[in-house]
Structures are given as structure tokens and as C-alpha cells.
C-alpha positions in Angstrom: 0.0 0.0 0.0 1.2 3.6 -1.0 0.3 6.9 -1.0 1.8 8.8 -3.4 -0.4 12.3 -3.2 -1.4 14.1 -0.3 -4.9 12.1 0.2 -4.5 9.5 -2.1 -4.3 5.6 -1.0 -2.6 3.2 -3.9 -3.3 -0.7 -2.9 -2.5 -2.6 -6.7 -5.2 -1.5 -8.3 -7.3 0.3 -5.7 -7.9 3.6 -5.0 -8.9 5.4 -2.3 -9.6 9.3 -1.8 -11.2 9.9 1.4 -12.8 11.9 3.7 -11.0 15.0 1.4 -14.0 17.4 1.5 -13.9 17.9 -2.2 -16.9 19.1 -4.1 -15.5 17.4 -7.1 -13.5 14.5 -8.2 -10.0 16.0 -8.5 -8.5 15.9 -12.1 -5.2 14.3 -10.8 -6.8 11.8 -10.0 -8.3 10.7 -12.9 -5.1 11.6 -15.0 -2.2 9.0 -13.0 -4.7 6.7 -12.1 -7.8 6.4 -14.4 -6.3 4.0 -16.5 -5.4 0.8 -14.2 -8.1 1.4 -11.3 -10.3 -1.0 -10.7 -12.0 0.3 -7.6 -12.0 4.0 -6.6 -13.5 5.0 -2.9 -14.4 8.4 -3.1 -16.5 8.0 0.2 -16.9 11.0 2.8 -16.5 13.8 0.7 -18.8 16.7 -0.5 -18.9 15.4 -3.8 -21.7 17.1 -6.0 -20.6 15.8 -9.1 -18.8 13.0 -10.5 -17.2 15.1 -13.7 -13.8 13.6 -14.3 -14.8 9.9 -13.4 -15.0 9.3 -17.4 -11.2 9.0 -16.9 -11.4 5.5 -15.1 -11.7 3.4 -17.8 -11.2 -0.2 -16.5 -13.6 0.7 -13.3 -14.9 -2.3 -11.7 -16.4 -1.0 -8.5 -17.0 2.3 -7.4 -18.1 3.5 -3.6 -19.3 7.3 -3.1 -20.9 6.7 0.2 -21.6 10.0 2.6 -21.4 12.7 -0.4 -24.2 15.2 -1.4 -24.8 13.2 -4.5 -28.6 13.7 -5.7 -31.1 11.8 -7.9 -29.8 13.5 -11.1 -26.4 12.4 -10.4 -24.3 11.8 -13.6 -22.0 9.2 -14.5 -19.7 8.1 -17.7 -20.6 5.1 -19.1 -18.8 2.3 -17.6 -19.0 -0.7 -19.2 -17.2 -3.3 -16.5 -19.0 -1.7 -13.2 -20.3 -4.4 -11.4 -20.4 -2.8 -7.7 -21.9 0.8 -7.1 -22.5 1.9 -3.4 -24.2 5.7 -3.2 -25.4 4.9 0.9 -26.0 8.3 2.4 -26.1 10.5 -0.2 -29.2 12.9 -1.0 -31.2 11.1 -3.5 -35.0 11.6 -3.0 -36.4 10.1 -6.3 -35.5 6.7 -8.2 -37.0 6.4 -12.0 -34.9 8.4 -13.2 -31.7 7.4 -11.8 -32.3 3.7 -11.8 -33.1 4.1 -16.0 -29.7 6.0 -15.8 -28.0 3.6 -14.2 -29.4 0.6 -16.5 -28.1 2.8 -20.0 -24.2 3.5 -18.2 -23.5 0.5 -16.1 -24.7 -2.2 -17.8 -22.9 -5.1 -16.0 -24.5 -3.6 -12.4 -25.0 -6.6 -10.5 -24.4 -4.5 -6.8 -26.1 -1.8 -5.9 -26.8 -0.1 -2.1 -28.6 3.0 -2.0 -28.9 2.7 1.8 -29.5 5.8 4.0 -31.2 8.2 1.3 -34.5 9.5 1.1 -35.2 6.6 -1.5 -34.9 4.0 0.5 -37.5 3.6 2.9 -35.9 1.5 5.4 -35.4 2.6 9.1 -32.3 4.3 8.4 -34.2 7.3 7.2 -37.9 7.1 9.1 -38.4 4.9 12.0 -41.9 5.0 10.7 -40.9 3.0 7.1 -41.2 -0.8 8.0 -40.4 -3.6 6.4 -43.2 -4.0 3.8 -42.3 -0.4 2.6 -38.9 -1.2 2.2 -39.7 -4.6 0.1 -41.9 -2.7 -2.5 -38.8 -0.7 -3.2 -36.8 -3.2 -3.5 -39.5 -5.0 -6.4 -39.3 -1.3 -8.5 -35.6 -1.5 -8.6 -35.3 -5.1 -9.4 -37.9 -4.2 -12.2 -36.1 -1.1 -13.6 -32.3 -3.3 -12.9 -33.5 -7.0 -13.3 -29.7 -8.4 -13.9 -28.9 -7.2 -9.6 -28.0 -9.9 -7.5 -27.5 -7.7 -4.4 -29.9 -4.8 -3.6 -28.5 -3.1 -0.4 -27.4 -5.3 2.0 -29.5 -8.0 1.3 -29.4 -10.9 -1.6 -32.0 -11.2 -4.6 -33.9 -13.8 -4.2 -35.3 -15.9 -6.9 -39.0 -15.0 -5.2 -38.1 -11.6 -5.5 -37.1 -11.5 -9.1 -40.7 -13.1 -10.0 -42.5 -10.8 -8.4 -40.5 -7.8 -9.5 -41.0 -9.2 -12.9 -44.8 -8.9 -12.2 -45.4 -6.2 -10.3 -42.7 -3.9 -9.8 -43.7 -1.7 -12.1 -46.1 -0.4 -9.9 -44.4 0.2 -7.1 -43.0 3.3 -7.9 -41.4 5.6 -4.8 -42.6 8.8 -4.0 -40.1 11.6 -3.7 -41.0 13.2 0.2 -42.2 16.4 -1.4 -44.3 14.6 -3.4 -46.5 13.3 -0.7 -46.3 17.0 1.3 -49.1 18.0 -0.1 -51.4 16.5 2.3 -53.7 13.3 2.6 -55.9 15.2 -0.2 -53.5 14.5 -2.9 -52.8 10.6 -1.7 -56.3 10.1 -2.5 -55.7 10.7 -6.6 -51.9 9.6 -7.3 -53.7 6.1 -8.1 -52.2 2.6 -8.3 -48.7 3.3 -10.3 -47.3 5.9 -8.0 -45.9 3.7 -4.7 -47.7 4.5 -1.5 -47.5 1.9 1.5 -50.7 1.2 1.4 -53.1 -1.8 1.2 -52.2 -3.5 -1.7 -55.5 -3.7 -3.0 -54.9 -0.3 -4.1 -52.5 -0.9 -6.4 -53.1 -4.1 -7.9 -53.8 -3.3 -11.5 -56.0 -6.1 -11.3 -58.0 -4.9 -8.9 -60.1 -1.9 -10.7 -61.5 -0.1 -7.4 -59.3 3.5 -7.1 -58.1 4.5 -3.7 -60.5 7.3 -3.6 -62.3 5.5 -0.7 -59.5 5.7 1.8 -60.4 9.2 2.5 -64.2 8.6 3.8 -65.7 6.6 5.9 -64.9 3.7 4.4 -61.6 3.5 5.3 -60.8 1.0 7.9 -59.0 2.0 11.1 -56.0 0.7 10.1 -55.4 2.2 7.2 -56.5 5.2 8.1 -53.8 4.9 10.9 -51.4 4.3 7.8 -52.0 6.5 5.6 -51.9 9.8 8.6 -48.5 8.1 9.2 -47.2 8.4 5.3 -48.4 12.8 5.9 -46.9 13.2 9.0 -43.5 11.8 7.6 -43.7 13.8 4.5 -44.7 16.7 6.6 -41.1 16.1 8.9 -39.3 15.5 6.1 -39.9 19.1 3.8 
């Protein structure tokens, strides 16, 4: 192991940069090692962009955990990217990044997304459980159906089927999206993801969720759906 620049970690062919507080990827980086790393940590900086990672041209894995990195984050196409961890970054919204990520990293078979507003696991609401978290985990396998790790957590065969079937509409919500109150819950309909009864959002199932706001809502879901404002409320 070496370090040949101030911040820079050389082990063979990995590369580390970390903990820098750089808004951007440093073009000495890219120049003197872009061209024989095959995994780059650029975890715990203040990276807002990731201009200058087209230089890494063999890239293999890539890890840009703890940065400001948002949904309409960028990157080069790289054709041999099999690992991509983004955990605690500051991306709110999924379609478009996950149809991004399925066009530039073709080869993605590891992805963690842990931490952000995305995910709803308890890592960002202690009010997300573990049924929330599984109908993200369908959409991405739908939009990214070669992954064989989502997160910390193995695809299972079960999980590819159903994805397959269904994921499609089990779309996430950005938060500000559902700030708008209980009102507008009522008319996103069945392709927006809500974590709610999945009756709902069966498209086989042709009743609309316009009844969960009268008096034909069960307890329960009532109970559910305050809970879904009040995050979305704490969250803008």
C-alpha cells in the first residue's frame, strides 16, 4: 500500500480518496490513475458531481458513500461496473436514476442505496417498515432485473418473479411529493408507490383508492396513511 499524493491511497489496483471534503473529483486523480483502477472510494466527501470519473476506464467498483450526491447524479458510461454503493447521499427520487444507471453500467450486478430518502428503510424514518422497504426493492429489481444484491440483502429468486410482475407499480414517491397532504394521496392512483393496502395498487384490482379518504376506510389504514403525511410533513 502507498500513497503517493497528499490524500491519495494506492493498494495494486485500488484507489482510495477519502474523507477530502472535495466538491468534485480532483482531475489528478483521474489523469495518474484512471487507467489501471479497478476500484475508486471516493466516500466521505462533498462530492456534487462526479465530472472527471469518465477517466477511469477499467472501473470495476466504485463507492461514493456519505457525499451530497442527488437523484440527477451523472456518470460516464462504464461498461465493467459491477459494484456501485451511493449509501448516504441525497437522492430523493428513483426512475430516473435507476433508467440512468441501467443505460451507463450495464454489468451492475451491486447496488446499495442505503441511507437516502429513497430507501424507505429505518435508516431514514423509524416509521418505514419492512413491507415499505420490500416494494422498493420490487421497483428497482424491475427497472435493474440483472442485480444480484440490492443493499445489504441478496435477490432472491421470489423476489425477481414478483418484481417481474409487479414492480412496475411500485413506484417511490419523492418526500415532497406526498407533502401535499392526505388530499392528494387520494388521486396519485395505483402506479405511484404509497404503503398502502395493496389492493390499491393491484392493477387487477379496478377499485381506485378514492375511498381511503371517507368513511370507508378501515382503522387501520387510516392509521397508515396519517402516518405516510406526517413523515412527508417532517421530512420538507
Amino acid at each position: 500500500m502507498a500513497s503517493n499524493d497528499l490524500g491519495v491511497v494506492v493498494d495494486g489496483t485500488q484507489v482510495s480518496y477519502i474523507g477530502q471534503d472535495c466538491e468534485g473529483i480532483p482531475e489528478l486523480l483521474g489523469k495518474k490513475y484512471g487507467h489501471f483502477a479497478k476500484r475508486l472510494d471516493l466516500s466521505f466527501n462533498l462530492l456534487r458531481s462526479l465530472e472527471g470519473l469518465e477517466e477511469f476506464v477499467c472501473l470495476e467498483e466504485l463507492i461514493l458513500d456519505n457525499n451530497l450526491l442527488r437523484s440527477d447524479l451523472q456518470l460516464p458510461r462504464l461498461p465493467l461496473l459491477h459494484t456501485l454503493t451511493i449509501n448516504k447521499n441525497q437522492i430523493t427520487e428513483l426512475d430516473s436514476l435507476l433508467d440512468h444507471l441501467a443505460e451507463v453500467v450495464p454489468l451492475l450486478k451491486y447496488l446499495s442505496l442505503l441511507g437516502n430518502e429513497a430507501c424507505p428503510n429505518e435508516l431514514v424514518s423509524l416509521d418505514n417498515d419492512e413491507s415499505d422497504y420490500q416494494r422498493y426493492r420490487y421497483f428497482i429489481l424491475h427497472k435493474l432485473p440483472n442485480l444480484k444484491f440490492l443493499d445489504a440483502r441478496k435477490v432472491t429468486k421470489k423476489e425477481q418473479e414478483e418484481a417481474s410482475t409487479r414492480g412496475a407499480f411500485m413506484k417511490v414517491l419523492k418526500p415532497k411529493d406526498l407533502a401535499s397532504g392526505e388530499d392528494d394521496l387520494n388521486v396519485l392512483g395505483f402506479h405511484q408507490y404509497t404503503p398502502l393496502p395493496q389492493g390499491t395498487r393491484d392493477g387487477s384490482n379496478h377499485k381506485d383508492a378514492s375511498h381511503l379518504g371517507n368513511g370507508n376506510c378501515s382503522t387501520q389504514d387510516r392509521k397508515k396513511l396519517q402516518r405516510v403525511v406526517n413523515t412527508a410533513q417532517s421530512i420538507t
